[in-house]
C-alpha positions as CSV (number, residue, x, y, z in Angstrom):
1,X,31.3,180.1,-103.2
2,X,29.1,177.0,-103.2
3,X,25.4,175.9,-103.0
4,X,23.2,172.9,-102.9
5,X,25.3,171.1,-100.6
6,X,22.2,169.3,-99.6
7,X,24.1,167.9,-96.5
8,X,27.4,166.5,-97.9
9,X,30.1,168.3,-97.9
10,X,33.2,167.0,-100.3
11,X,36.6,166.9,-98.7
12,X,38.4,168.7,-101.8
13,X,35.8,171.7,-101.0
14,X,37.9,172.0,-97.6
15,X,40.9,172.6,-99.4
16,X,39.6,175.7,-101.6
17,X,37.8,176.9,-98.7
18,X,41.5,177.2,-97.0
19,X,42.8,179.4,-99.7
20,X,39.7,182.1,-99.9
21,X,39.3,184.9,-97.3
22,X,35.4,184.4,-97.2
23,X,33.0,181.4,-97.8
24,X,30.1,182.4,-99.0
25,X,27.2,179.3,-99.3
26,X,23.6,179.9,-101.5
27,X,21.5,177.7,-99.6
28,X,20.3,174.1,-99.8
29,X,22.7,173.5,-97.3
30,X,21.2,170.3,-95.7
31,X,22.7,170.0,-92.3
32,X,24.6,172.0,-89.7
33,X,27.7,170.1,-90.0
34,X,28.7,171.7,-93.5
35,X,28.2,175.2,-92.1
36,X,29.5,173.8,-88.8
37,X,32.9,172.9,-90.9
38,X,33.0,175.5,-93.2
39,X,32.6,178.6,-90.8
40,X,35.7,176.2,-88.9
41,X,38.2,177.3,-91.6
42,X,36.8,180.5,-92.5
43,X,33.9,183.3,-92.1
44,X,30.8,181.8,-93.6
45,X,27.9,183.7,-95.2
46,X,25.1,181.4,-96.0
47,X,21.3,181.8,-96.9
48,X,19.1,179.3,-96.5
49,X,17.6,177.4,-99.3
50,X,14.0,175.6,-100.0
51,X,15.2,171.8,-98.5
52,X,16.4,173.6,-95.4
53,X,15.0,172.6,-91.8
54,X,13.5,175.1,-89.4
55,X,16.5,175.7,-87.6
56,X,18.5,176.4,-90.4
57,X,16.3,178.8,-91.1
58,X,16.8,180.5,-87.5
59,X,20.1,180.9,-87.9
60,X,20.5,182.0,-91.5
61,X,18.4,184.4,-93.2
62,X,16.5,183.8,-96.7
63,X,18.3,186.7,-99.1
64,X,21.8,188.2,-98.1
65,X,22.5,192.2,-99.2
66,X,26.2,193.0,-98.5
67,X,29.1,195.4,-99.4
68,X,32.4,194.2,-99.5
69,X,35.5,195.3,-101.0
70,X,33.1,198.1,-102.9
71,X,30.9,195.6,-104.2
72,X,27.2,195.3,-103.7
73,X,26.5,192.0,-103.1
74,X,22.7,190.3,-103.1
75,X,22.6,186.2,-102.1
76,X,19.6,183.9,-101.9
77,X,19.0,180.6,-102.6
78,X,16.0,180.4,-105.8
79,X,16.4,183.2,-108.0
80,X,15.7,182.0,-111.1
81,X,18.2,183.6,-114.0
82,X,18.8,186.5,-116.2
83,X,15.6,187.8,-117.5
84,X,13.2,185.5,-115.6
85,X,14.0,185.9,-112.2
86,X,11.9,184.2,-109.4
87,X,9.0,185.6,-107.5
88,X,10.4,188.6,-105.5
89,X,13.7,188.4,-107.1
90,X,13.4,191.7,-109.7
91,X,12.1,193.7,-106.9
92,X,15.2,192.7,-104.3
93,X,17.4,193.3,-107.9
94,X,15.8,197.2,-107.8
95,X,15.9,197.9,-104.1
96,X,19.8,197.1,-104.0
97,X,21.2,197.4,-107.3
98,X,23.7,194.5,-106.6
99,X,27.2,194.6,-108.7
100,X,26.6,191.0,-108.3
101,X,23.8,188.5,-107.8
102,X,24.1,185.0,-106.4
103,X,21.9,182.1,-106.2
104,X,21.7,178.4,-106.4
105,X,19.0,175.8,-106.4
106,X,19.1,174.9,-110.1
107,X,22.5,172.8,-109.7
108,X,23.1,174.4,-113.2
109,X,26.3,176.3,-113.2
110,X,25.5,179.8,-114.9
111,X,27.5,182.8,-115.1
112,X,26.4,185.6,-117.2
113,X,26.2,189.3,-117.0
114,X,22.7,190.3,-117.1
115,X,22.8,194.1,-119.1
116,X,19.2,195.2,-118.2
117,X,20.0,194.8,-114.2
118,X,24.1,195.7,-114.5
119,X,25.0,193.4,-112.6
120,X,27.3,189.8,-112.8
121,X,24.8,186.8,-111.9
122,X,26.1,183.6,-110.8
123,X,24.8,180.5,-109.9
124,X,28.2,178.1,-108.8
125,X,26.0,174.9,-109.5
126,X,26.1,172.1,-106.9
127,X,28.6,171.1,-104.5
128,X,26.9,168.0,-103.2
129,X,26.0,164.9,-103.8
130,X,21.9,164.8,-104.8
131,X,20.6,165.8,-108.1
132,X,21.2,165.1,-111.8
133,X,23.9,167.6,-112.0
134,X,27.1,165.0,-113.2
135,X,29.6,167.4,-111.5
136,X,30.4,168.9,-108.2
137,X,31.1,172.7,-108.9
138,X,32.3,175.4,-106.7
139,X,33.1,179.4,-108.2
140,X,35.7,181.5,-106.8
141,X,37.2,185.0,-107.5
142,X,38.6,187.9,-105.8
143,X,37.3,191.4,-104.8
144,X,38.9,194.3,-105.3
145,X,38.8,198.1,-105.3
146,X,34.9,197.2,-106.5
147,X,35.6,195.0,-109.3
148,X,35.3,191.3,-109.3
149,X,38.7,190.0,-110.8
150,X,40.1,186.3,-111.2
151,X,37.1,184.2,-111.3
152,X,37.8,180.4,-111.4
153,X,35.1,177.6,-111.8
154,X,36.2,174.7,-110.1
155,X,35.0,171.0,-111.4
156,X,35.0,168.3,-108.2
157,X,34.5,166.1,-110.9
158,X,32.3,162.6,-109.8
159,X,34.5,160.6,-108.4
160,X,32.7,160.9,-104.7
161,X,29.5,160.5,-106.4
């Protein structure tokens, strides 16, 4: 899982996109070609984020509500955090009582379990180039039987900074 892309896609995301069974992309993508490349090596979910042209905005939709594996999943690009989520966010939380909720924009890595909602809230950070965040971050982690098992966070590091 990735986000704020913001156009640039990193070589070394290729190679953990290889392994997964799903990539699964928060928005600010920036440019067809990283959806273009990543839906190449695997299925692609994506939403689109607030930097995002008109016609990424055709083709992917704003907030993502899926079940996979027998977890309720609930993806859009600015939803705040834990506590103080962004306009519309708490009522989407209610409607679909997600297992787990997933958003970007921030570029802040943040992975917490939110107890009032009962749900796993992650925000994988940025996997572009542009912003202040110092490091390229991607999450990972399987599905299974409805639990979410063997999550990773992966550090790109700066070197293609």
């Amino acid at each position: 899982m990735l986000s704020d892309t913001h156009g640039f896609l990193d070589h070394r995301v290729l190679g953990y996109a290889a392994k997964v069974d799903e990539i699964w992309h928060a928005g600010d993508i920036g440019d067809f070609s990283v959806t273009d490349a990543l839906a190449h090596i695997k299925p692609l979910r994506a939403v689109y984020g607030n930097i995002d042209n008109a016609a990424i905005r055709q083709q992917f939709a704003e907030t993502l509500f899926f079940e996979l594996e027998g977890v309720n999943v609930l993806m859009t690009h600015i939803g705040g955090k834990p506590y103080k989520y962004a306009k519309g966010v708490a009522a989407y939380i209610e409607q679909y009582k997600p297992d787990v909720f997933i958003c970007g924009h921030s570029h802040i890595l943040r992975i917490e379990y939110d107890k009032k909602s009962n749900m796993l809230y992650i925000n994988p950070g940025a996997a572009g180039k542009h912003g202040f965040h110092k490091k390229q971050t991607l999450v990972q982690f399987e599905l299974h039987k409805g639990a979410i098992q063997n999550l990773v966070v992966i550090e790109l590091g700066t070197e293609t900074r």
